[in-house]
C-alpha positions as CSV (number, residue, x, y, z in Angstrom):
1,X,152.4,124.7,155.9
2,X,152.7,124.8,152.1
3,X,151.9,121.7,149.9
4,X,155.8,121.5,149.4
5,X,157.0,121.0,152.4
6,X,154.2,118.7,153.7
7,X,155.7,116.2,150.8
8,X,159.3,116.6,152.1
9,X,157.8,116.0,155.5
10,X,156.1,112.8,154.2
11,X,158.8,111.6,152.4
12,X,161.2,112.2,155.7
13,X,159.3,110.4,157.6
14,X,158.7,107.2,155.6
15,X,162.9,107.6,155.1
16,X,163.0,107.7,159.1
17,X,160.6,104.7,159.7
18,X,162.4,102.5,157.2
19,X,165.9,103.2,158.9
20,X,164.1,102.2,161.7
21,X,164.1,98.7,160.9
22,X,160.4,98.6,160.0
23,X,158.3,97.1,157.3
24,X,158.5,98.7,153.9
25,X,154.6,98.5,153.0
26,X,154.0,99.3,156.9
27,X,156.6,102.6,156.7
28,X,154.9,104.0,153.1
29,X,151.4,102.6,154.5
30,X,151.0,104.4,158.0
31,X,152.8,107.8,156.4
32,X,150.5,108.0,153.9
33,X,147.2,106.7,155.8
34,X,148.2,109.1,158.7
35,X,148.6,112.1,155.8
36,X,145.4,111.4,154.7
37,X,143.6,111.7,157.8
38,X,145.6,114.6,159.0
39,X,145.1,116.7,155.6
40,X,141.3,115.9,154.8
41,X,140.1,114.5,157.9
42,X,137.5,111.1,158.0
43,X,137.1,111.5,154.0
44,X,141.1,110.8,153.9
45,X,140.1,107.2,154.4
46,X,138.8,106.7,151.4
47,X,142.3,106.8,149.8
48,X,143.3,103.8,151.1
49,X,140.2,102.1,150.4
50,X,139.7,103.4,146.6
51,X,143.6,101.9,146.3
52,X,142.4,98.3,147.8
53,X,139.9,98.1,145.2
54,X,142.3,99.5,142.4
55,X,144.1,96.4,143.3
56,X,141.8,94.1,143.6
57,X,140.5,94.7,140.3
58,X,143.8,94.6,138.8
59,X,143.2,91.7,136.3
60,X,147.2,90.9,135.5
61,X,148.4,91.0,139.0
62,X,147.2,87.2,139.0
63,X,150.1,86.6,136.7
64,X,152.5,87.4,140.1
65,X,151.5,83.8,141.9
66,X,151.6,81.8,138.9
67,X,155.1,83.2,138.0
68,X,156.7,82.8,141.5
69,X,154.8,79.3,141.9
70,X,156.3,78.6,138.4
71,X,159.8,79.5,139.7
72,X,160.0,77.6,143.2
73,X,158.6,73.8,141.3
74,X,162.1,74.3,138.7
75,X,164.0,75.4,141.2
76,X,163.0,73.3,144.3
77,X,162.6,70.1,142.0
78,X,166.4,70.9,140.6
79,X,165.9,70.7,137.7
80,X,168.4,73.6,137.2
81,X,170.9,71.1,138.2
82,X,170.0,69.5,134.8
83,X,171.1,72.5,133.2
84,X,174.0,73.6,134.6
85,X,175.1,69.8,134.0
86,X,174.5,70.7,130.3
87,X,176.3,73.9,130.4
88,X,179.4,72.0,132.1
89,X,179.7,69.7,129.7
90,X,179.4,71.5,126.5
91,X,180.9,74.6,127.7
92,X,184.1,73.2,129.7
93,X,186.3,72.5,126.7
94,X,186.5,76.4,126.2
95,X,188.9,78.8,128.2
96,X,186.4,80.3,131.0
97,X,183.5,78.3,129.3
98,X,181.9,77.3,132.7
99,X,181.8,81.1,133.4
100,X,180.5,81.6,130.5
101,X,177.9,78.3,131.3
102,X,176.8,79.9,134.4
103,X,175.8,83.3,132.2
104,X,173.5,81.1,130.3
105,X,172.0,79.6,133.0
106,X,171.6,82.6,135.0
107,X,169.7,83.6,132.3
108,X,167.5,80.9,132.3
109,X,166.8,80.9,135.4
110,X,165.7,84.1,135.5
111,X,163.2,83.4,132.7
112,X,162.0,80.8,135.4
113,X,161.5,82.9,138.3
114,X,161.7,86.3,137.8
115,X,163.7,87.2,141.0
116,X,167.1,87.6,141.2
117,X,167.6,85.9,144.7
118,X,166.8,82.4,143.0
119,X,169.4,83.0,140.7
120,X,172.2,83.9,143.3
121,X,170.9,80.5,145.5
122,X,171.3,78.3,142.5
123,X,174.6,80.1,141.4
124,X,176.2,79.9,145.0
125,X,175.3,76.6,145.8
126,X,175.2,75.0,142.6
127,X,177.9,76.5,140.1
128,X,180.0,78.4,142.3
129,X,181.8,75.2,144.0
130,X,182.5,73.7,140.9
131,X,183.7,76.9,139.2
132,X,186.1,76.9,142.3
133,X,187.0,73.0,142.6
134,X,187.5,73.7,138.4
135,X,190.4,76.0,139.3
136,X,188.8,79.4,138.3
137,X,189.4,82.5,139.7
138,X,187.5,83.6,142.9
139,X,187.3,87.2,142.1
140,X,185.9,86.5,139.1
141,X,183.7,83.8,139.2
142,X,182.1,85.9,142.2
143,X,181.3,88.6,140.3
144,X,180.0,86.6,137.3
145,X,177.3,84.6,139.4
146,X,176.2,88.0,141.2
147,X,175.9,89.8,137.8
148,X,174.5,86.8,136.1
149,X,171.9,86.3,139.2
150,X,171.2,90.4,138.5
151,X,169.5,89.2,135.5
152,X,166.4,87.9,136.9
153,X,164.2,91.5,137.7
154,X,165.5,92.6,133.9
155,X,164.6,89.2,131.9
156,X,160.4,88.2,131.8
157,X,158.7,87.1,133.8
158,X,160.4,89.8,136.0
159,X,158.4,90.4,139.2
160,X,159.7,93.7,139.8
161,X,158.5,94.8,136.5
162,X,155.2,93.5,137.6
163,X,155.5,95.6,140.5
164,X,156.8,98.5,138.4
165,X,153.8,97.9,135.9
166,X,151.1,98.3,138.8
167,X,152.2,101.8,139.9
168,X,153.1,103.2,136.8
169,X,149.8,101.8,135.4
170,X,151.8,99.8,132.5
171,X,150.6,97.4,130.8
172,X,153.0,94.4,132.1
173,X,153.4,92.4,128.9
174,X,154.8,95.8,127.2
175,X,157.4,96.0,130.2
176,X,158.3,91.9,130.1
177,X,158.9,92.5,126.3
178,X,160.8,95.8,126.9
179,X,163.5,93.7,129.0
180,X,164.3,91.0,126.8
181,X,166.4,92.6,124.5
182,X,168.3,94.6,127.2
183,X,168.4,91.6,129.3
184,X,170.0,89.5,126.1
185,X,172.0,92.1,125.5
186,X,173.8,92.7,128.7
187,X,174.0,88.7,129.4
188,X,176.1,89.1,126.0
189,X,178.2,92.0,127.2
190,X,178.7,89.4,130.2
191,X,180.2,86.7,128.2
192,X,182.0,88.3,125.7
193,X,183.9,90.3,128.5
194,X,184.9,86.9,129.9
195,X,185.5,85.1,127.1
196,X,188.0,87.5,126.4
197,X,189.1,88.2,129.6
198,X,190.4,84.1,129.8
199,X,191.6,84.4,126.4
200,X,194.1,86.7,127.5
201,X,194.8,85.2,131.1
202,X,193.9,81.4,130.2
203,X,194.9,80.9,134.4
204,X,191.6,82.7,135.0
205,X,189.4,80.3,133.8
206,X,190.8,77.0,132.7
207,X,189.4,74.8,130.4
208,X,188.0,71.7,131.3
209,X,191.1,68.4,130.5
210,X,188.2,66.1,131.1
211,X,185.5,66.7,129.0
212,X,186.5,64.2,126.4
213,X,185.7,61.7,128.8
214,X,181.7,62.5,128.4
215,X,180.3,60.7,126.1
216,X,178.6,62.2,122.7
217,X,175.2,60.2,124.1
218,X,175.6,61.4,127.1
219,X,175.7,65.1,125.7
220,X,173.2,64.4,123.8
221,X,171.0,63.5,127.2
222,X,171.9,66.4,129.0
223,X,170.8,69.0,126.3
224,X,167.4,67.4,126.2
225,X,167.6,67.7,129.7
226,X,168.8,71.5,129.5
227,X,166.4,72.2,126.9
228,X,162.8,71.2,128.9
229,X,163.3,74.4,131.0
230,X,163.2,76.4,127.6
231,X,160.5,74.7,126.3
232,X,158.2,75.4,129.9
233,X,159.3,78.8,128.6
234,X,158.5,78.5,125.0
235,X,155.0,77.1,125.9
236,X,154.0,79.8,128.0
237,X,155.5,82.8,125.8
238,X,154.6,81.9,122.5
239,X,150.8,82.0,122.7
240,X,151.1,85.3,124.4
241,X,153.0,87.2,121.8
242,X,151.6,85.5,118.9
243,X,147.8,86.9,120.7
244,X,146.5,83.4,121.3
245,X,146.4,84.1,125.0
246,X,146.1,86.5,128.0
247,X,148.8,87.3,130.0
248,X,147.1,85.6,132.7
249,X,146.2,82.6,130.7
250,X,150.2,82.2,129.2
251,X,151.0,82.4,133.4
252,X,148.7,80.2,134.2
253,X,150.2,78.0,131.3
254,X,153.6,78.4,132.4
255,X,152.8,76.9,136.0
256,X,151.1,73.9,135.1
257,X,153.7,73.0,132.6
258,X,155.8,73.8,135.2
259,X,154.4,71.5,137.4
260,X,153.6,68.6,134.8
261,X,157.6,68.9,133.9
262,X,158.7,68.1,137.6
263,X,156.1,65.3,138.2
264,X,156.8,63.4,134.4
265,X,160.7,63.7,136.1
266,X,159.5,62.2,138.9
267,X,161.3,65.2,140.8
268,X,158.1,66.3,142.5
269,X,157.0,65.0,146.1
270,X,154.6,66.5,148.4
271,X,156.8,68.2,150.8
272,X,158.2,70.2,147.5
273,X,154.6,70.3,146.4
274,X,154.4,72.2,150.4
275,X,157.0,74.3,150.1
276,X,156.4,75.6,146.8
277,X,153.0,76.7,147.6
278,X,153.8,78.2,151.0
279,X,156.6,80.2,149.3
280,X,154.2,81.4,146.8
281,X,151.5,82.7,149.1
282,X,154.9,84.4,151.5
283,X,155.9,86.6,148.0
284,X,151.9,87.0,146.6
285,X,150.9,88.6,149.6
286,X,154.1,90.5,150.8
287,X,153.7,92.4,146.9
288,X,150.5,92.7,147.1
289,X,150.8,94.4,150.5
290,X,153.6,96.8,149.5
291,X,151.4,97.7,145.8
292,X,148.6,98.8,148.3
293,X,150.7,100.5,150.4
294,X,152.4,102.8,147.2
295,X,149.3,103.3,145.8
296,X,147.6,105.0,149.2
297,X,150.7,107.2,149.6
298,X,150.9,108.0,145.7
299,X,147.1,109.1,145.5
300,X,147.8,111.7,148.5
301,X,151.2,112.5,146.7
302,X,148.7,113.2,143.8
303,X,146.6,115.3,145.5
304,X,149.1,117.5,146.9
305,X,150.9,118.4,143.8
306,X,154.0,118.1,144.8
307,X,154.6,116.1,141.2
308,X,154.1,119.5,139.8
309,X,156.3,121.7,142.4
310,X,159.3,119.4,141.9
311,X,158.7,119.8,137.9
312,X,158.3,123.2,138.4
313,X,161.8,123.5,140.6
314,X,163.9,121.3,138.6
315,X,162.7,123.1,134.9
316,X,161.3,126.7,136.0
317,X,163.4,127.5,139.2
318,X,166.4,125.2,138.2
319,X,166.5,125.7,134.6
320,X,167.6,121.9,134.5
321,X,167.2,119.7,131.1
322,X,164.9,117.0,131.0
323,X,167.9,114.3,130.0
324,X,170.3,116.0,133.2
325,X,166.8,115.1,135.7
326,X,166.6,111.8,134.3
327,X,170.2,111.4,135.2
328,X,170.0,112.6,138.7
329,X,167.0,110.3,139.2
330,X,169.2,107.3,138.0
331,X,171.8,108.1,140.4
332,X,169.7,108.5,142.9
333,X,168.3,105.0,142.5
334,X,171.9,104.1,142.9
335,X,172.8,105.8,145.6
336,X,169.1,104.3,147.5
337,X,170.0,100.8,146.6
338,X,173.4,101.0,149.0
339,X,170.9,100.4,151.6
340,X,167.7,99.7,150.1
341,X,166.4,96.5,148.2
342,X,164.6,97.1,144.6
343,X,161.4,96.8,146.1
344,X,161.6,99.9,149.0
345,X,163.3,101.9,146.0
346,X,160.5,101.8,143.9
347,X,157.6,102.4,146.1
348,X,159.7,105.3,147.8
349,X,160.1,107.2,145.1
350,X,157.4,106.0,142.5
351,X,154.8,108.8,143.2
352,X,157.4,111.0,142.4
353,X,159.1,109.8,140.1
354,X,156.9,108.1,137.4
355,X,154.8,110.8,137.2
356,X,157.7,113.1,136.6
357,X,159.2,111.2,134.0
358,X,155.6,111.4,131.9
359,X,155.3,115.2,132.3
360,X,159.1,115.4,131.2
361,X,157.7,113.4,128.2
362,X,159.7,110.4,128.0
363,X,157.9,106.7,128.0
364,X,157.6,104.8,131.0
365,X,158.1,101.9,129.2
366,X,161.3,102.8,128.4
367,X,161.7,103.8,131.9
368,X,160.9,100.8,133.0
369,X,163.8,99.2,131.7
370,X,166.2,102.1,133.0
371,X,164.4,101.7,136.6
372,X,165.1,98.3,136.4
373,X,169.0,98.1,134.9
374,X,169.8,101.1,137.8
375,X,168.6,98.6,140.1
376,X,170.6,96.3,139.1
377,X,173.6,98.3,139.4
378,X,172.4,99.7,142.6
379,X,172.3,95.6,144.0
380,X,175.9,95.3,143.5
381,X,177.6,98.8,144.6
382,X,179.7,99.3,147.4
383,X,179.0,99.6,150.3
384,X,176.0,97.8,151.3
385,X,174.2,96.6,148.1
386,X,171.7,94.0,148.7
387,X,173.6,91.2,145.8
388,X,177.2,91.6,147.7
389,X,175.6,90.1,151.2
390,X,173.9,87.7,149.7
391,X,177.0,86.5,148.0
392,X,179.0,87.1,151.3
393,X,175.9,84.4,152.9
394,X,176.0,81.8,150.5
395,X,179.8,81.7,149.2
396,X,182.7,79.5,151.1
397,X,184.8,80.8,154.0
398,X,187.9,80.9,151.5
399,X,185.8,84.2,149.6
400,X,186.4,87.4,152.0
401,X,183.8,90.2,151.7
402,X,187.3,92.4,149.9
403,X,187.1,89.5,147.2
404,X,183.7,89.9,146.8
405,X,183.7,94.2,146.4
406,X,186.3,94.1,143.5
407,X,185.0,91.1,142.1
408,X,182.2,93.6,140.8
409,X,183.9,96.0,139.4
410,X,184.6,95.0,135.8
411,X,179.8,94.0,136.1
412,X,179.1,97.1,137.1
413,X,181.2,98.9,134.3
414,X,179.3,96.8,132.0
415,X,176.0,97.9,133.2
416,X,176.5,101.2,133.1
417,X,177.5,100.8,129.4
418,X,174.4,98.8,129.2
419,X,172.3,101.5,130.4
420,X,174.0,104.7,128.6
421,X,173.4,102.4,124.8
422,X,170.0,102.0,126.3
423,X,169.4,105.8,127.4
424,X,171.0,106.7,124.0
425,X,169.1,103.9,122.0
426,X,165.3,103.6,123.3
427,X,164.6,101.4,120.7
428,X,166.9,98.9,121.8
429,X,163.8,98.1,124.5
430,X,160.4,99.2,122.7
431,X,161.0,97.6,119.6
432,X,159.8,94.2,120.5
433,X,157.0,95.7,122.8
434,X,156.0,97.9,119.3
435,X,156.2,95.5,117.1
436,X,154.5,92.6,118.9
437,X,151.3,95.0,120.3
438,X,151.5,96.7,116.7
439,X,150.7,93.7,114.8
């Protein structure tokens, strides 16, 4: 059997084990351990080995605890309740201004945790009842918290980037300041789409008849209380990209703060304490299973060559253009994450795909970011993607799983504009990466 078709083999049988209902790092694992063995014999263990101690040696995957630790003390101490407060109260006076709130503090919340479930729990339970007591429309304040909640593997500290970083081999601060302008940029497209969406049907998002009634000191109050989340942020970012710090050191940083925040609140108790560090250790380890995993089945991917066969059919045999294979890879990242969360898409297709992308010479940087906005579209497309069952979990009886499918429409549109300025424009994400590592 040729080198070719022992890949296709590979990769349909790690497709057949994960429709199968079983673990992702298990499926990619066992293919590629049992790949090993079969192709090189005892010696074939060694892959798996050599890819535990790449990891282990991995100095920046000790950012990935600190940031998820980080994320669960704001969020399980709610202090995003202190900010969404913020947003409802200077934002309500404006038509579809509490939609427009709930942008901001998706964004911030992302910048928290760096997972975009966190954002759709605090959107659904937190903004999305008032949105809907408020009188705003279903279908669109739907789609706004699952677009905003989207947000969180784009904007830093993304985890998935993290992820993204390990396998590519990526240096993660590059990749964290590679999705800040996109992130920004699309959270604009976001609000300037609904501000004038309400402008023209006022009905859709009404403004707020009662927030005269708040007092100017008590405004005053909830933007200081709004404001500490950004400055957790500010205290962890700023020494990094000024060169102060390690990315390690700026995490580490970032979840002490974090932690400092919730006790001078007096939010933090031991059972949070708990549940906070249980949750952290969960993620940690579920990542750093599914990194070891990609890696073993990338290195045998490696040694087959079947990086430089599918080169070889796309430009030789194919006669395809570099920009038209980028494109198919996109949409097949969309078409993957019908039924597949961000995490299965990446390690599936990373050992062929990264490498591809760097002998089509184009920056995986760059690539990074497009990985990550396709994902994003991919979580909220029809029929199965991973944001729309999560909304159809946490949102009220009165929102169907219909409402929720055309809710998404107008986000997804956006995206997609999002991602062709960014394919067109690659500056638009390695400026800031350039310019800070330049200096």
């Amino acid at each position: 059997m040729s080198q070719e078709y022992i890949a296709i083999f590979m990769f349909a049988s790690m497709m057949l084990m994960l429709f199968t209902g079983q673990r992702v790092f298990g499926a990619i694992g066992a293919v590629g351990a049992i790949a090993a063995l079969a192709l090189w014999g005892v010696g074939g263990q060694d892959i798996p080995f050599s890819a535990a101690m790449k990891l282990m040696k991995w100095y920046p995957l000790l950012t990935l605890p600190m940031f998820i630790f980080m994320g669960y003390v704001l969020s399980e101490s709610r202090l995003a309740d202190d900010l969404y407060r913020m947003f409802h109260v200077w934002m309500g006076p404006v038509n579809g201004g509490l939609a427009i709130g709930t942008i901001g503090l998706m964004v911030l919340v992302s910048a928290m945790n760096g997972l975009s479930v966190a954002g759709m729990a605090i959107g659904a339970t937190i903004a999305l009842p008032e949105l809907l007591r408020r009188g705003y429309d279903k279908i669109m304040v739907t789609g706004v918290i699952q677009a905003g909640s989207s947000l969180g593997i784009l904007v830093p500290p993304s985890v998935v980037l993290v992820l993204y970083a390990m396998i590519a081999r990526q240096p993660v601060g590059q990749l964290w300041l590679a999705g800040v302008l996109p992130g920004l940029m699309m959270a604009s497209l976001f609000i300037i789409y609904i501000w004038l969406r309400c402008k023209i049907q006022p009905h859709l998002g009404p403004a707020m008849e009662d927030a005269h009634q708040v007092s100017r000191a008590e405004k005053i109050r909830l933007l200081g209380a709004g404001i500490l989340p950004l400055a957790i942020f500010a205290a962890m970012m700023v020494p990094f990209v000024n060169g102060w710090t390690s990315l390690v050191e700026s995490s580490a940083i970032g979840a002490l703060t974090a932690l400092f925040a919730s006790v001078a609140k007096r939010r933090m108790t031991w059972h949070i304490f708990e549940t906070c560090t249980k949750q952290t250790l969960l993620i940690s380890c579920m990542f750093m299973w599914i990194i070891l995993a990609a890696l073993g089945f990338g290195a045998v991917f490696d040694g087959l060559g079947a990086v430089k066969a599918i080169d070889n059919l796309f430009t030789e045999q194919l006669g395809l253009n570099p920009w038209v294979i980028l494109i198919l890879m996109q949409l097949s990242f969309i078409i993957m994450g019908t039924f597949l969360d961000d995490t299965a898409m990446l390690v599936i297709v990373a050992p062929l795909y990264v490498p591809l992308v760097k002998v089509l010479g184009f920056d995986l940087i760059w690539y990074g970011v497009l990985y990550t906005i396709t994902t994003q579209i991919a979580y909220m497309t029809p029929p199965f993607g991973y944001n729309l069952f999560l909304m159809r979990a946490m949102a009220p009886p009165e929102i169907g799983l219909g409402d929720i499918y055309r809710s998404i429409v107008p986000f997804v549109l956006i995206m997609v504009i999002a991602l062709a300025i960014i394919m067109t424009f690659p500056q638009i994400a390695l400026w800031l990466p350039n310019y800070v590592y330049g200096k």
